[in-house]
C-alpha positions in Angstrom: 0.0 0.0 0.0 2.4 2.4 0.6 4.5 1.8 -3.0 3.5 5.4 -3.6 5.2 7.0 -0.8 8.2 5.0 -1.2 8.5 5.9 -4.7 8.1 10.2 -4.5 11.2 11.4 -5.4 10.6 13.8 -2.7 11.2 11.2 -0.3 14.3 10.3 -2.6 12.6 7.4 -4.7 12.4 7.0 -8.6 9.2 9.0 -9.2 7.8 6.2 -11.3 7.9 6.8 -15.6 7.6 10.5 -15.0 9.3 11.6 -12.1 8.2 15.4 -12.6 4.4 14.5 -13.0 4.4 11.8 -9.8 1.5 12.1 -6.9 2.0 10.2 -3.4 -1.9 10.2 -3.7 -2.7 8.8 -7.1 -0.1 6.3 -6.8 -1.7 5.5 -3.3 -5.2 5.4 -4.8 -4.0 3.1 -7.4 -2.4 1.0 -4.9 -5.9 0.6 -3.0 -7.6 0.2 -6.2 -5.6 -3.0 -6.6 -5.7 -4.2 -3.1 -9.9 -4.0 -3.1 -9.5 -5.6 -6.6 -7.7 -8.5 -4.8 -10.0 -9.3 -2.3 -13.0 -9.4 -4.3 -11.6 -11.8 -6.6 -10.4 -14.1 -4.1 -13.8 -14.0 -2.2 -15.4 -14.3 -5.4 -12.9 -17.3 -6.3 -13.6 -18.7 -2.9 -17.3 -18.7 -2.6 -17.4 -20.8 -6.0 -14.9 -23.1 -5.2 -16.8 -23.4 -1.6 -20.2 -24.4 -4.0 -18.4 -26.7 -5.9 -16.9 -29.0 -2.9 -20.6 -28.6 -1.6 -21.9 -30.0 -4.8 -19.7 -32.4 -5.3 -18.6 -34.0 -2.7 -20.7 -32.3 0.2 -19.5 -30.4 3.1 -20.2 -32.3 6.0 -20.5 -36.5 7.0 -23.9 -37.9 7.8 -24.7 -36.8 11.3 -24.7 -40.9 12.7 -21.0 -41.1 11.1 -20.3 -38.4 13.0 -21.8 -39.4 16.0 -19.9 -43.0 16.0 -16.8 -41.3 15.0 -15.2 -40.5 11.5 -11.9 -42.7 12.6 -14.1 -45.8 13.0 -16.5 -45.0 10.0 -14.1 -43.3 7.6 -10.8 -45.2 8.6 -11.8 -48.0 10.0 -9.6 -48.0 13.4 -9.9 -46.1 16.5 -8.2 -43.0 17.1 -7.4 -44.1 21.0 -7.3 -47.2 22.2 -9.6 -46.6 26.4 
């Protein structure tokens, strides 16, 4: 986020393509623009994938697996042997 400061060549960075023309606040805003862009696409990438594994292979065991125990019903063997 903070690319924009740390390039002003006030502050003794390269000033970007065009060092005379450079704002700490456009670069800044850019910056944000890219970081909101980010997390909407990987909550949008998430909720589908999340859909899919509940399609396709569901998200959760049948409640009397669960019950019994998914190392006896999914593995076969007891987790602890009391």
């Amino acid at each position: 986020m903070l690319t924009g400061v740390f390039t002003a060549p006030s502050l003794g960075g390269t000033g970007g393509a065009a060092p005379a023309d450079f704002s700490i606040l456009a670069q800044t805003i850019i910056q944000a623009e890219g970081v909101i862009i980010t997390i909407v696409w990987c909550a949008i990438v998430s909720v589908i994938a999340y859909k899919v594994v509940d399609i396709v292979i569901g998200l959760r065991v049948p409640e009397d697996q669960e019950r019994e125990g998914l190392d006896v019903t999914s593995h076969g063997e007891t987790a602890y042997s009391n």
